[in-house]
N, C-alpha and C positions, 0 to 999 in steps of 0.2 A: 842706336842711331837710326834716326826718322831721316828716310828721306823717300821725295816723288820723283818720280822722271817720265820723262815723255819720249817717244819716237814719231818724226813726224818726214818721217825719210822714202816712205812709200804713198799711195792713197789711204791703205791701211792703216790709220792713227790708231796710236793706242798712250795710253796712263796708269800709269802703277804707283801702289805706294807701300814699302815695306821699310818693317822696322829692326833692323840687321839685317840678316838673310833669312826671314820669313815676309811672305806677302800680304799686306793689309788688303788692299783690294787691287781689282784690273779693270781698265775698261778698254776695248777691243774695238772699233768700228771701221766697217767697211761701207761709207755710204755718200752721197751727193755734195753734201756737203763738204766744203774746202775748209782744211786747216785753219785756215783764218779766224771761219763764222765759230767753230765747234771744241778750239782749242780753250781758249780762258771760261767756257763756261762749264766746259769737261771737267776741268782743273778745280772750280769752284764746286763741282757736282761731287764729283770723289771724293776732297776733303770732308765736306757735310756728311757724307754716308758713312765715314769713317769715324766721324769725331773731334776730325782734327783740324787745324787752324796752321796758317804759313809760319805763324811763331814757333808752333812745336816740332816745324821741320831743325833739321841738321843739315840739310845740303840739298843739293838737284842734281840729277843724273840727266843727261841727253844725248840719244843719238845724233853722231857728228858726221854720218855718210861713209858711203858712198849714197848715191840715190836721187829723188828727186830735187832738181838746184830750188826749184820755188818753197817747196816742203821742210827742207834746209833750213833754210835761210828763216821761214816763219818759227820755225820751235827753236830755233836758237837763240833768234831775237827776245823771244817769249821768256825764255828761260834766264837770259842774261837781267831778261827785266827783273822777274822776283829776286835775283842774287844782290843784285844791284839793292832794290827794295829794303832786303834784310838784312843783307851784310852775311847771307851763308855762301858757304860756300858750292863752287858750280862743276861738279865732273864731267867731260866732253866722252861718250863711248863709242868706239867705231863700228859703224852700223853691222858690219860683216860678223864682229866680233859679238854682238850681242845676237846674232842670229845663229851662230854654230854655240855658243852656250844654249840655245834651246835644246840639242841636243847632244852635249857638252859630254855624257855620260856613255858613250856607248867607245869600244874598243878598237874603232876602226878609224882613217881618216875622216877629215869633216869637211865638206867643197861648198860653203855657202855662195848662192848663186843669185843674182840681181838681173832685173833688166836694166841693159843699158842704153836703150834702145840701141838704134843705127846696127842692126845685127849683129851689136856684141852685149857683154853682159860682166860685170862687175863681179870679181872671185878671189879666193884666198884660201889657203890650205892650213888646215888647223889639227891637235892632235889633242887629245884629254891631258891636259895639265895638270899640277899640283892643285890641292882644295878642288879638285872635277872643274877648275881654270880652263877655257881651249888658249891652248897654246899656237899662236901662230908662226907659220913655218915658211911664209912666202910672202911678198909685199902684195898692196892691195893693187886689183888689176881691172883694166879694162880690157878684155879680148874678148875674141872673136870662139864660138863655143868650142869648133877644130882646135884650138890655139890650149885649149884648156886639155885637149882630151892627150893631149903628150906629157900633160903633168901627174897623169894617173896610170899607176901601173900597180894597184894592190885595191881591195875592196874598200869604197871610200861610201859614206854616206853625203847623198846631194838635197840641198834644202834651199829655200828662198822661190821666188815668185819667177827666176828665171826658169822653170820647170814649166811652166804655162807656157812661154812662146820656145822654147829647146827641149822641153822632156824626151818627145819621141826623138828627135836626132839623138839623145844621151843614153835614152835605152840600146837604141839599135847599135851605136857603135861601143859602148860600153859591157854589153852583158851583163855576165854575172860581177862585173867589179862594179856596175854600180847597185847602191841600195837606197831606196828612196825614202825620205823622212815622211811623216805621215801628214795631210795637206794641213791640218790644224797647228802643227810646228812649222810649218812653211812662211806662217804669217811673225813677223818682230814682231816680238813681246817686250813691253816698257818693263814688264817685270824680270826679264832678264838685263835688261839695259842697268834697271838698279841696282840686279843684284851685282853685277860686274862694277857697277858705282860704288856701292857697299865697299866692298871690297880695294878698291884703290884711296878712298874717302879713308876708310880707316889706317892706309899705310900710310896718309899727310900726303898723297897725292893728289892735287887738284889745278882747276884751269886758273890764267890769270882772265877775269873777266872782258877786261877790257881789249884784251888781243886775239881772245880764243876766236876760229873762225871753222866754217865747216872743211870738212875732208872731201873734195869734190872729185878727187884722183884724175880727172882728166878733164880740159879748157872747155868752159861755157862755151855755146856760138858765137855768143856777143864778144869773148875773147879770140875766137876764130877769125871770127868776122871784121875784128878789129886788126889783127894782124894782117889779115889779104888785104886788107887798104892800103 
């Protein structure tokens, strides 16, 4: 089973494409350019290098968020469109959930961590699963990092890009419970995104296109905004 997926849930984009649970290629970028300019040409880049063509996929994988609302919103649109296009089918993956499968395999809890801005940060608690699955153990959150630190009381490994604006507050009151994933896994990986695609793709799990929408866990301004009126 061929399929691509994309995450476009941080600045961090990245595209993968694996056929089962082994990975064709990745492409990883951290740079100026927005989602927009860099996603359908990425997409077109990888297949070429790979060999492969949109017909010889079997599905799409996409991160569904938490994360950036604009970044969202582009790779889903994007995604919905090839599905649409070919009539494959489209797995939506929650962005948390494909970031504690980066490190899916170690013995300890797993705190994947997001900026959320406005001094909180996007989190969920996950354990090693069945087939090295993280299994999640807490709904997806917005809080405040204090807010997290009552949800840990055993040695947890912390990942995600909310480590850049909270690391040191999570060192200092954490200690030795926490253990840091190393910054190379800190980044989503589309090839984790897939391989958790994989994985549901093959159990007849998939989105209905037409309805699937992102996981945004907590109200845009515009819907803030719209309320105080």
């Amino acid at each position: 089973m061929r399929i691509l997926a994309i995450d476009t849930s941080t600045r961090v984009g990245s595209i993968a494409l694996v056929e089962g649970p082994l990975l064709k290629a990745q492409n990883i970028l951290d740079i100026r350019a927005t989602h927009n300019q860099r996603l359908l040409p990425g997409i077109e880049r990888i297949l070429t290098d790979a060999g492969w063509s949109l017909d010889d996929l079997d599905g799409f994988a996409v991160s569904l968020g938490p994360g950036s609302f604009t970044g969202l919103r582009i790779g889903l649109s994007i995604v919905k469109g090839l599905a649409w296009a070919t009539g494959k089918p489209l797995v939506g993956v929650p962005t948390l959930d494909g970031l504690a499968a980066n490190v899916s395999f170690v013995p300890y809890m797993i705190c994947p961590i997001l900026d959320a801005r406005k001094g909180e940060i996007y989190a969920a608690l996950y354990r090693q699963g069945d087939e090295g699955i993280p299994e999640r153990l807490t709904s997806y959150m917005a809080i405040k990092p204090e807010e997290m630190l009552a949800l840990i009381s055993e040695t947890t490994v912390i990942i995600g890009d909310g480590l850049l604006s909270h690391g040191d507050y999570l060192r200092r009151e954490l200690g030795n419970l926490l253990v840091l994933a190393p910054p190379h896994l800190s980044v989503i990986h589309a090839s984790s995104v897939a391989w958790l695609g994989w994985h549901r793709l093959r159990s007849g799990k998939f989105e209905d296109v037409s309805s699937c929408t992102p996981l945004y866990v907590r109200p845009s301004e515009a819907e803030l905004n719209l309320k105080s009126t």
